[in-house]
KEDREN-866768 format. One record per residue (C-alpha): residue number from 1; y, z, x; residue in three letters. Coordinates in pm, 1 decimal. Layout:
<loke NUM,<Y,Z,X>,"ALA">
...
//
This chain:
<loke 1,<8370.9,2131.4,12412.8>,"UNK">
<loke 2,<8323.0,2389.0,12703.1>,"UNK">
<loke 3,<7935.0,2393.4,12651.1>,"UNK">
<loke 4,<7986.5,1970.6,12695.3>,"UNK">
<loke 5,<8141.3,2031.3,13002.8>,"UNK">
<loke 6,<7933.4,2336.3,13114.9>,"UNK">
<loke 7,<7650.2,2105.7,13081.0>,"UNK">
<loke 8,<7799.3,1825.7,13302.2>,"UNK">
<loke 9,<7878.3,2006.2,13580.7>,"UNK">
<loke 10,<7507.8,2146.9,13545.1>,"UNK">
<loke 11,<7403.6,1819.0,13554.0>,"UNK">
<loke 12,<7628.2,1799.5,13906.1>,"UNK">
<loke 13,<7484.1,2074.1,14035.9>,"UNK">
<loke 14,<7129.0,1885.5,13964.7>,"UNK">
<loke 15,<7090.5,2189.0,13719.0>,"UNK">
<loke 16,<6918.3,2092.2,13405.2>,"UNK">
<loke 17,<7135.9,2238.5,13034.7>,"UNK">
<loke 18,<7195.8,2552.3,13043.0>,"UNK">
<loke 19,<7418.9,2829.1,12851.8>,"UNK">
<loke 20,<7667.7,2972.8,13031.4>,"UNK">
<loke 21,<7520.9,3310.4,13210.5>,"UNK">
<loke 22,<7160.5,3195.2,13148.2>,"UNK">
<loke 23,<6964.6,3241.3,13462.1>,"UNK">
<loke 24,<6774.8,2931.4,13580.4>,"UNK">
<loke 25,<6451.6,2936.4,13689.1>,"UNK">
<loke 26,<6393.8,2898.6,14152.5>,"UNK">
<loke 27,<6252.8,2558.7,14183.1>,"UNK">
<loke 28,<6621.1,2440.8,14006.1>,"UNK">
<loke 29,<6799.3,2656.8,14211.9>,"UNK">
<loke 30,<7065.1,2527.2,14496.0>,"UNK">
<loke 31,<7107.7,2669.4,14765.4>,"UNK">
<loke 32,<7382.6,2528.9,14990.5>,"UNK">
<loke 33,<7278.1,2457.0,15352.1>,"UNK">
<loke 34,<7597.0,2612.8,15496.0>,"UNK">
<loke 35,<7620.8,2939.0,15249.6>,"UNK">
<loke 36,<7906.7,2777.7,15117.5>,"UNK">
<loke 37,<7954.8,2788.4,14763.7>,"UNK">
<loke 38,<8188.8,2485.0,14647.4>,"UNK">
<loke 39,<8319.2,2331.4,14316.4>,"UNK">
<loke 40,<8169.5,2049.9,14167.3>,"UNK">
<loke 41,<8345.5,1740.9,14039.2>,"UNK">
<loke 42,<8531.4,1794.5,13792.5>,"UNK">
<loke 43,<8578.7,1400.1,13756.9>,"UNK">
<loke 44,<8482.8,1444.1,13374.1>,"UNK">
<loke 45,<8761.9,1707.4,13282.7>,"UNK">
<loke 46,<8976.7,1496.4,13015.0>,"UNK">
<loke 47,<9326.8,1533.1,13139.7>,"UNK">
<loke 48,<9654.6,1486.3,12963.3>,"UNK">
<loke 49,<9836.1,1158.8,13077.1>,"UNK">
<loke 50,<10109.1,1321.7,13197.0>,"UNK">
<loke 51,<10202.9,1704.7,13328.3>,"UNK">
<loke 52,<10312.0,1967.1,13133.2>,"UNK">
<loke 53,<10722.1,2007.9,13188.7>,"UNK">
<loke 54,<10793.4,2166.7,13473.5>,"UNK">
<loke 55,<10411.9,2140.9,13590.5>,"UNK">
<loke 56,<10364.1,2037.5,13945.8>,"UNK">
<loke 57,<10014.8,2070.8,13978.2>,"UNK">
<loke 58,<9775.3,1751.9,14009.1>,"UNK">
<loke 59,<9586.7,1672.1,13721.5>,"UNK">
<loke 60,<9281.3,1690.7,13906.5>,"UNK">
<loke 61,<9299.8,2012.3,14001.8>,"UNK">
<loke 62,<9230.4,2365.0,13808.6>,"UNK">
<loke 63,<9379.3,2660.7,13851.8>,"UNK">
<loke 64,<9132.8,2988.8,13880.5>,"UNK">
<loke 65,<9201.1,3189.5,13612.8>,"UNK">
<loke 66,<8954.7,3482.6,13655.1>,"UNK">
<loke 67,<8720.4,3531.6,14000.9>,"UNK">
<loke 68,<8377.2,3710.6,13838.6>,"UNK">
<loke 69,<8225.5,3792.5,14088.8>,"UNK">
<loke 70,<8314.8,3988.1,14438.1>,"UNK">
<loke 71,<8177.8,4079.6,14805.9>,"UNK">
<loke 72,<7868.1,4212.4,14806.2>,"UNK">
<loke 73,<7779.5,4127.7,14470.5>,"UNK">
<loke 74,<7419.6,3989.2,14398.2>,"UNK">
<loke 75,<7448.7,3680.9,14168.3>,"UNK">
<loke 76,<7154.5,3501.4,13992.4>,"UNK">
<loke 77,<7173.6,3105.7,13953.4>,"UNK">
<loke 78,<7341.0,3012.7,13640.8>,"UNK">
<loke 79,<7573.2,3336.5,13637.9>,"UNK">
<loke 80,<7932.4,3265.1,13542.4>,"UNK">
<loke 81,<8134.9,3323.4,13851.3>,"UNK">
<loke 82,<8492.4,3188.6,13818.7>,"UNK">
<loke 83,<8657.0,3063.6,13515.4>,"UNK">
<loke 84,<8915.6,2799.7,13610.2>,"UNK">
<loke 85,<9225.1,2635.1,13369.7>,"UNK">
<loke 86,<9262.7,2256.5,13382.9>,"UNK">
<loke 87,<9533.3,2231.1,13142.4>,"UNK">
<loke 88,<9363.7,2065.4,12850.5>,"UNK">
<loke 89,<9048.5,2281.4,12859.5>,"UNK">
<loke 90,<8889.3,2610.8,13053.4>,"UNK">
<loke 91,<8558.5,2604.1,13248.9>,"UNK">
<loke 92,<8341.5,2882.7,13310.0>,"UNK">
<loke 93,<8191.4,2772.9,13647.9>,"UNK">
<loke 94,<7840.3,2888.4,13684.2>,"UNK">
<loke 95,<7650.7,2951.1,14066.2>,"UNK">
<loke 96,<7423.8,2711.6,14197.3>,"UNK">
<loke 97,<7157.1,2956.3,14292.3>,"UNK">
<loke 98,<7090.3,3332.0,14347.8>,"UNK">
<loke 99,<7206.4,3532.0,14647.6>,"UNK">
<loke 100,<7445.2,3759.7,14762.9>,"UNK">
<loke 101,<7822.4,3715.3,14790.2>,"UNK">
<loke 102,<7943.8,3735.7,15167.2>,"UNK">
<loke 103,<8323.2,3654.6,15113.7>,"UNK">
<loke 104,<8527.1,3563.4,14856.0>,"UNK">
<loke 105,<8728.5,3236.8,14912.9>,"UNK">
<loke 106,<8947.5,3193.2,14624.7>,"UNK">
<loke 107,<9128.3,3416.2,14411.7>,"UNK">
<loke 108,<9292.5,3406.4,14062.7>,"UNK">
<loke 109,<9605.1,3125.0,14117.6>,"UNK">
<loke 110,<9419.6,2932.3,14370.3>,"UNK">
<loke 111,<9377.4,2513.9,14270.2>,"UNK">
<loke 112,<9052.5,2414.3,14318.7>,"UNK">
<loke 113,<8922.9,2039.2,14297.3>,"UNK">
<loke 114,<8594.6,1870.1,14398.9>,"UNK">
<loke 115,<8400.7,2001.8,14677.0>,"UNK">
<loke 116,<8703.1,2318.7,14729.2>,"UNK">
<loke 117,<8458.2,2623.2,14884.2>,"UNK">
<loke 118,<8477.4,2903.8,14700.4>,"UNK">
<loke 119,<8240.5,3158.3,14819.6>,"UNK">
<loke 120,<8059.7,3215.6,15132.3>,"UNK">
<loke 121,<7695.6,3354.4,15013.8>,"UNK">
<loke 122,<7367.5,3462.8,15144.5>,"UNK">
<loke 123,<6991.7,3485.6,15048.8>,"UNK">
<loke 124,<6891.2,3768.8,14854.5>,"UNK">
<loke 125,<6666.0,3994.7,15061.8>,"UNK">
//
């Protein structure tokens, strides 16, 4: 199931299928205009109907679980770097293209949905 929805959000990114942590090659690469990393949509997630007891977070949004990657660190496209909880399933979120991590914009308990920024990055030198 998470290599299903690995794939999709791939397919979000415009990234072709890919495992998770396999780099992809430049001319798929995405880098964001702004050097803001941000979630994709996560439209495809299947949710339970209703919240967990005592849940009071939307279904539509995740909760990040584990942050991969930190400042200064120089990511390749296709690296894993968050893994985020969505109730029903977990995501391993991979980056959009290589570069270098400027700041760090989330952090383990933060909800992320569609479009939420989640790291500021720059090109690699």
């Amino acid at each position: 199931m998470w290599k299903f929805i690995l794939n999709y959000i791939n397919g979000a990114l415009g990234i072709s299928s890919i495992e998770s942590g396999e780099r992809i090659s430049p001319e798929e690469e995405r880098f964001p205009t702004d050097g803001i990393v941000r979630a994709p949509s996560f439209d495809s997630i299947p949710h339970k109907q209703e919240p967990l007891t005592g849940s009071v977070r939307p279904k539509e949004l995740g909760e990040v679980v584990e942050v991969i990657v930190g400042v200064d660190y120089s990511i390749y496209g296709g690296q894993t770097i968050l893994v985020a909880d969505f109730g029903t399933c977990t995501i391993e979120l991979p980056s959009p293209c290589s570069g270098i991590i400027e700041e760090t914009l989330i952090k383990p308990g933060s909800l992320i949905g569609s479009e939420t920024p989640l790291f500021r990055i720059r090109r690699p030198i």
